[in-house]
C-alpha positions as CSV (number, residue, x, y, z in Angstrom):
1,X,0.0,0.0,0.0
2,X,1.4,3.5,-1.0
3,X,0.2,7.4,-0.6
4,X,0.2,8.7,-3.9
5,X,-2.4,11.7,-3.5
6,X,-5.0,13.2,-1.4
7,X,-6.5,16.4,-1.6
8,X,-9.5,18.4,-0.3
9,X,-12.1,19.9,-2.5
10,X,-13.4,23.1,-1.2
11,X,-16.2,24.1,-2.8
12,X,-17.8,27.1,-0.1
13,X,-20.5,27.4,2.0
14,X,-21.9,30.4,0.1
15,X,-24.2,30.1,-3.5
16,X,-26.4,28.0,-4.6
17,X,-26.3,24.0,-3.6
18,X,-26.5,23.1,-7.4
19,X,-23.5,25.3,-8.2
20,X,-21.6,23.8,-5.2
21,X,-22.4,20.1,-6.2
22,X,-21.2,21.2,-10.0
23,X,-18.1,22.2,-8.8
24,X,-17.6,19.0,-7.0
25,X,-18.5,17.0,-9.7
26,X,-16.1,19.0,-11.9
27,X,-13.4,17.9,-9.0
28,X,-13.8,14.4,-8.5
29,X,-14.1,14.0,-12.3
30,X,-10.7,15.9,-12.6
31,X,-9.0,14.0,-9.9
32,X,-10.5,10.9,-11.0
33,X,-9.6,11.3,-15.0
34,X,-6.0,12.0,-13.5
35,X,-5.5,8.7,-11.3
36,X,-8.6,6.5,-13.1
37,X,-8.4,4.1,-10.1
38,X,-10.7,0.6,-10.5
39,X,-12.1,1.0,-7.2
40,X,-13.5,3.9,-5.2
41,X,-14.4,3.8,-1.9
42,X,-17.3,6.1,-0.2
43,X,-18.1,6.0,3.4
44,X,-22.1,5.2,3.9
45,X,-23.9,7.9,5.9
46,X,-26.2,6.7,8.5
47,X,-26.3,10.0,10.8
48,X,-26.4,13.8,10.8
49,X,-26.6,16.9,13.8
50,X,-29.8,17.7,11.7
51,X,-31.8,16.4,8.8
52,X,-30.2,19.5,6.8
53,X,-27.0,18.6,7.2
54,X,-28.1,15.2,6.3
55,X,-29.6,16.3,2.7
56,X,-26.7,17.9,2.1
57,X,-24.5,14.7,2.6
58,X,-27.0,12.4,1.1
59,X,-26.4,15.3,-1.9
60,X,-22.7,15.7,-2.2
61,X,-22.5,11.3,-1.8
62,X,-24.6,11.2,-4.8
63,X,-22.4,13.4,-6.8
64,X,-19.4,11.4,-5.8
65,X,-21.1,7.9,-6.6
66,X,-22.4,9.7,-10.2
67,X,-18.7,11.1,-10.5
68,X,-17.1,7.5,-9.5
69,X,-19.6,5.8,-12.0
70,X,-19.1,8.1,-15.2
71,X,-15.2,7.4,-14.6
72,X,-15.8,3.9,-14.7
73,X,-14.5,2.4,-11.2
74,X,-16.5,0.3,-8.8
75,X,-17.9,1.7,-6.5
76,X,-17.4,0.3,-2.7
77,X,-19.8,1.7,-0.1
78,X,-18.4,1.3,3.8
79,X,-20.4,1.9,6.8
80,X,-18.2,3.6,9.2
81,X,-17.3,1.2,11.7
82,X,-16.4,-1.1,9.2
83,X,-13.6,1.9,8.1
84,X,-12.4,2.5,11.6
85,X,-12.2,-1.6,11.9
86,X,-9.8,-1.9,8.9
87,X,-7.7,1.0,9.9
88,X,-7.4,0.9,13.7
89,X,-8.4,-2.3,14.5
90,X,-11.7,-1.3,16.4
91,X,-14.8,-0.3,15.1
92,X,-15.4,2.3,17.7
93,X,-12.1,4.7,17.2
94,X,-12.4,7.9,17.7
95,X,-11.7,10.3,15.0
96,X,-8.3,11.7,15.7
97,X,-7.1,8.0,16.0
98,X,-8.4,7.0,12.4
99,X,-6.7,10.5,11.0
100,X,-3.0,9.6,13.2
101,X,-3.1,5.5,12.0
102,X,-3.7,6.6,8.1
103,X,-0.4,8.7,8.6
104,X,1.3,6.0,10.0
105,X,0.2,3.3,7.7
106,X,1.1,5.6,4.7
107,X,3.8,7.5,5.9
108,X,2.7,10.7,5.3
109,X,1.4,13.6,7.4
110,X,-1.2,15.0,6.4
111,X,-2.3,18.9,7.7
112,X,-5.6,19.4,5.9
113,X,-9.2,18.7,7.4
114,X,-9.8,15.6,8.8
115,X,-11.9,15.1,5.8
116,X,-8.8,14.3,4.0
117,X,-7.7,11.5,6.8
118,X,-11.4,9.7,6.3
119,X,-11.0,9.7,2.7
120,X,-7.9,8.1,3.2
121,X,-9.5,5.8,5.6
122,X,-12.0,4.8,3.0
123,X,-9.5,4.0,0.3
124,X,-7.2,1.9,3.2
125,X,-10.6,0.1,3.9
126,X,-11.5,-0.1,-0.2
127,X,-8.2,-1.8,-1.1
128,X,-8.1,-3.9,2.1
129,X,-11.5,-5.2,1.1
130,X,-10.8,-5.4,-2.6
131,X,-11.0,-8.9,-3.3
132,X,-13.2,-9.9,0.1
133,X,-16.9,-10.4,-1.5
134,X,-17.9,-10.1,1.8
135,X,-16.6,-7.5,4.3
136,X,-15.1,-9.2,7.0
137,X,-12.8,-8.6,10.0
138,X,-9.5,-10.6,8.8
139,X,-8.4,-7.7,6.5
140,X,-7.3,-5.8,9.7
141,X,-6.6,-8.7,12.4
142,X,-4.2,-9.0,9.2
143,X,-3.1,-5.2,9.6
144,X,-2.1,-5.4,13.1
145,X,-0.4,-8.9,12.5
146,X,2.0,-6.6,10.2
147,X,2.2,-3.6,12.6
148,X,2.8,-6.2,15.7
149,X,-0.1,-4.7,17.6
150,X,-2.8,-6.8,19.8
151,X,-6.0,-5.4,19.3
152,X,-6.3,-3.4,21.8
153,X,-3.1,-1.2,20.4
154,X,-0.8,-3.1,22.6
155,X,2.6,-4.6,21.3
C-alpha cells in the first residue's frame, strides 16, 4: 500500500447548492480522470446533527457515486465502523485516532481537514477489502499482525 495523492475539495458554503455540487462533480471527475483508479471507496452515511445537514450529505454522496460511476471504477460503499475496523483495529475509534493510523500506515502527514484523513481511511478500507466479497474482520486482524499490535493497540 502507497500514498500517492489526497486532496481536499473546497467548494464554499456560500451560492447555490447546485453550483456547489457542480463544482464538485467537476473535481472528482478531474481527480479521478488523472488517477482512473478501478475501485472507489465512499463512506455510507447513517447519521447527521440535523436532517439539513443530512440532505446535504446524502447530496454531495450522490455526486461522488455519479462522478465515480461516469469514470468507470467500482464503486465500494463502507459503513463507518467497518472503516475505523480496517484502519485501527476497532470499530469504535475515535476520529483523531483514524486521522493519526492513516499517517502512519502511509507515511505521510497530512495537515488538511480531517476530511482528508477519512478519505484516506475509506481507500485503506477499499483496497483492504478489494477482493473480500464479503466484508469481514480478517483484512485488519491482518493489519495489526504486520504492525505487531494486539488489538487493543498493545505490542
Amino acid at each position: 500500500m502507497r500514498h500517492v495523492d489526497h486532496g481536499v475539495l473546497a467548494v464554499g458554503e456560500d451560492g447555490p447548492v447546485e453550483v456547489r455540487l457542480a463544482a464538485l462533480h467537476a473535481g472528482l471527475l478531474q481527480a479521478l480522470d488523472r488517477h482512473r483508479p478501478q475501485i472507489v471507496a465512499i463512506e455510507e452515511v447513517f447519521h447527521a446533527r440535523n436532517s439539513r445537514s443530512a440532505l446535504v450529505l446524502g447530496q454531495a454522496r450522490g455526486v461522488a457515486l455519479l462522478a465515480a460511476v461516469q469514470a468507470g471504477a467500482q464503486v465500494r460503499s463502507f459503513a463507518p465502523s467497518m472503516i475505523k475496523q480496517a484502519v485501527t483495529g476497532t470499530g469504535r475509534a475515535e476520529k483523531d485516532q483514524v486521522g493519526r493510523m492513516v499517517c502512519v500506515l502511509l507515511g505521510i502527514a497530512v495537515r488538511e481537514r480531517m476530511d482528508a484523513t477519512d478519505a484516506l481511511a475509506a481507500a485503506i478500507c477499499g483496497l483492504l477489502r478489494a477482493r473480500v466479497p464479503v466484508p469481514s474482520s480478517e483484512a485488519a486482524r491482518d493489519l495489526r499482525a504486520a504492525l505487531g499490535r494486539s488489538p487493543r493497540g498493545r505490542r
